[in-house]
C-alpha positions as CSV (number, residue, x, y, z in Angstrom):
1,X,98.4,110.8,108.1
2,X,96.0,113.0,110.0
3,X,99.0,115.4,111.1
4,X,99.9,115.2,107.5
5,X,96.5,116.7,106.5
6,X,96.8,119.5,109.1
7,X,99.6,121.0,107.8
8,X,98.4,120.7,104.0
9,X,101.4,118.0,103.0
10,X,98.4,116.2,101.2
11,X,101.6,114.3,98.7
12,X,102.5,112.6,101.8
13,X,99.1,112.0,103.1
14,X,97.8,110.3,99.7
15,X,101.1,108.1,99.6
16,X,100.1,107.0,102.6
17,X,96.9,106.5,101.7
18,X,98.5,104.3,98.4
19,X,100.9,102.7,100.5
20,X,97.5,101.1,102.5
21,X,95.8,100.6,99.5
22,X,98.8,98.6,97.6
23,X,98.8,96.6,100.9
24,X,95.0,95.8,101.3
25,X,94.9,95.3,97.2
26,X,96.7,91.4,97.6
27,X,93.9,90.6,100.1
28,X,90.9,91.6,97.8
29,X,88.6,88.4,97.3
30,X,90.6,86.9,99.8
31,X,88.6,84.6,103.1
32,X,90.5,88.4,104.7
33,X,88.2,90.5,102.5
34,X,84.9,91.1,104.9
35,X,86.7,90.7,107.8
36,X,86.2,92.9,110.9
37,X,89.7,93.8,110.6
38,X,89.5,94.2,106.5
39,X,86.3,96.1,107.3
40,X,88.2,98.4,109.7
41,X,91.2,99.0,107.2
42,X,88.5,100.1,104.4
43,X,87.3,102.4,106.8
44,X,90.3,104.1,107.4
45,X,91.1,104.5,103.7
46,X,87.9,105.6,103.0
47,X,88.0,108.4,106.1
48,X,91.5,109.5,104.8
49,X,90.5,110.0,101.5
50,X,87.4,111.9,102.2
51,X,89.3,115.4,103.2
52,X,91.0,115.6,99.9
53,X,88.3,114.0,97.4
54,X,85.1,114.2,99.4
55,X,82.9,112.8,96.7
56,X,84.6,109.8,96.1
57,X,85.1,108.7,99.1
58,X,81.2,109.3,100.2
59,X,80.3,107.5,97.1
60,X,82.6,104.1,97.9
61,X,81.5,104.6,101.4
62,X,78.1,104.4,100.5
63,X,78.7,101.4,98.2
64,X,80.8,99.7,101.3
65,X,77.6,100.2,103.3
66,X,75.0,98.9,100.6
67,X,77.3,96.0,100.3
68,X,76.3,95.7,103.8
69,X,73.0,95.8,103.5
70,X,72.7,98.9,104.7
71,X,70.1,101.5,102.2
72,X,70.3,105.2,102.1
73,X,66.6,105.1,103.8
74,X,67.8,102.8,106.7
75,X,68.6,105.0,109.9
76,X,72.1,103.3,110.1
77,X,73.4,104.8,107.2
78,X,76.2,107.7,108.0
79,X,78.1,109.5,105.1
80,X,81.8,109.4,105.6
81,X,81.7,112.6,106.6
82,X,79.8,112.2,109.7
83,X,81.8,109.3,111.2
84,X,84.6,109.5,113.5
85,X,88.5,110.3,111.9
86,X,89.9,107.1,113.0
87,X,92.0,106.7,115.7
88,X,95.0,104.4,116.5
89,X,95.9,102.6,119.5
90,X,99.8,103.4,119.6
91,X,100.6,100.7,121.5
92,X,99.6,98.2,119.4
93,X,102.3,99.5,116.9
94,X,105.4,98.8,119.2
95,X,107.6,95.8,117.5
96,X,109.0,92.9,119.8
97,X,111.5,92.3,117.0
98,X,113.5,93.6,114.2
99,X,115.6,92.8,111.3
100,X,118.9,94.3,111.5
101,X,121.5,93.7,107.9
102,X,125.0,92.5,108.8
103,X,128.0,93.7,106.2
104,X,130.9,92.5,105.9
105,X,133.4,95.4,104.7
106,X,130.8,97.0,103.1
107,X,128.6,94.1,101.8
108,X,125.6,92.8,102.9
109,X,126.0,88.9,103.9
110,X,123.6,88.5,106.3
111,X,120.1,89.5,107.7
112,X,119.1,88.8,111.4
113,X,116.0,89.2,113.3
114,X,116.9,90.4,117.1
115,X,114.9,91.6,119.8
116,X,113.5,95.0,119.5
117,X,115.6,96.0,122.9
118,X,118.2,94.0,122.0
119,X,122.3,95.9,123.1
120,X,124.7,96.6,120.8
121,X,126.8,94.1,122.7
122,X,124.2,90.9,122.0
123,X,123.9,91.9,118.2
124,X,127.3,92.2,118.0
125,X,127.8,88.5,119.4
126,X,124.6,87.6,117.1
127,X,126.3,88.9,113.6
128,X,129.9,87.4,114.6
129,X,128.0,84.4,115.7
130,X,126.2,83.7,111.7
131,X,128.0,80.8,109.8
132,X,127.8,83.7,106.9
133,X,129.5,86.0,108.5
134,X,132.2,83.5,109.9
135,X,132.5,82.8,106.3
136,X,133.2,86.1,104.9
137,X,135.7,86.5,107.5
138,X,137.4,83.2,106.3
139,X,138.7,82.7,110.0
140,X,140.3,86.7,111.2
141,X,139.1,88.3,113.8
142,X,137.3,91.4,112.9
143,X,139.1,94.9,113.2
144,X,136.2,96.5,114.1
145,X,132.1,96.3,114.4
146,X,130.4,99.4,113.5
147,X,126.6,99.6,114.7
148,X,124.6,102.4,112.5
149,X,122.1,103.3,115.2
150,X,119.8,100.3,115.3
151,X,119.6,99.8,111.9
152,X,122.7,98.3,110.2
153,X,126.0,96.4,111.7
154,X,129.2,96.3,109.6
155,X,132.3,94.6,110.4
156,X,135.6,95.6,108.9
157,X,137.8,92.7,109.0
């Protein structure tokens, strides 16, 4: 999002910014909501909303805070503007597993979830491997297995 802002492609950054918001919203009132972690993701929201509506987010910022405990008069208070932009620990984002969708000549019969390094040649025996699959099949042996760059197998049979 923060490269987003940079370059002034503020649509993207706000859909972003709704895509964390419609994803936080489930949790509201939730044992989550107060959280270090929920506290964190706030934060964030709040710090990517400042650049493009800086009153807004200063004002809910400042009610986060109070909610806190935390007074305008009390040394501890920051506006929004004064903290840090946040910044993300990339390796945290790195995904020990996928889900890849299996077709069968063109329809979907199947969904599995590989390992994130996982070959072509172990997905391949994976999706031939699922009873659905087999099923689809009805017993031939495929013609050929097609593997859309990591994210999609079809098999023609």
């Amino acid at each position: 999002m923060g490269t987003d802002i940079e370059a002034f492609r503020f649509n993207t950054a706000v859909a972003k910014l709704m895509e964390l918001a419609n994803a936080l919203f489930p949790y509201r009132g939730s044992p989550v909501a107060g959280t270090a972690a929920w506290n964190e993701a706030i934060h964030y929201l709040l710090a990517g909303i400042a650049p493009m509506a800086p009153h807004l987010a200063d004002e809910m910022h400042s009610r986060v805070q109070a909610a806190a405990g935390i007074s305008a008069s009390d040394p501890r208070w920051t506006s929004i503007h004064q903290c840090p932009w946040p910044t993300v620990d990339s390796s945290l984002l790195t995904e020990s597993t996928r889900e890849l969708p299996v077709q069968v000549n063109g329809k979907l019969r199947d969904k599995l979830t590989v390992s994130a390094t996982a070959t072509e040649a172990e997905i391949e025996a994976l999706a031939l491997a699922s009873p659905k699959v087999q099923g689809a099949l009805e017993g031939r042996a495929p013609k050929k297995v097609i593997h859309a760059g990591g994210r999609l197998v079809n098999i023609v049979g």
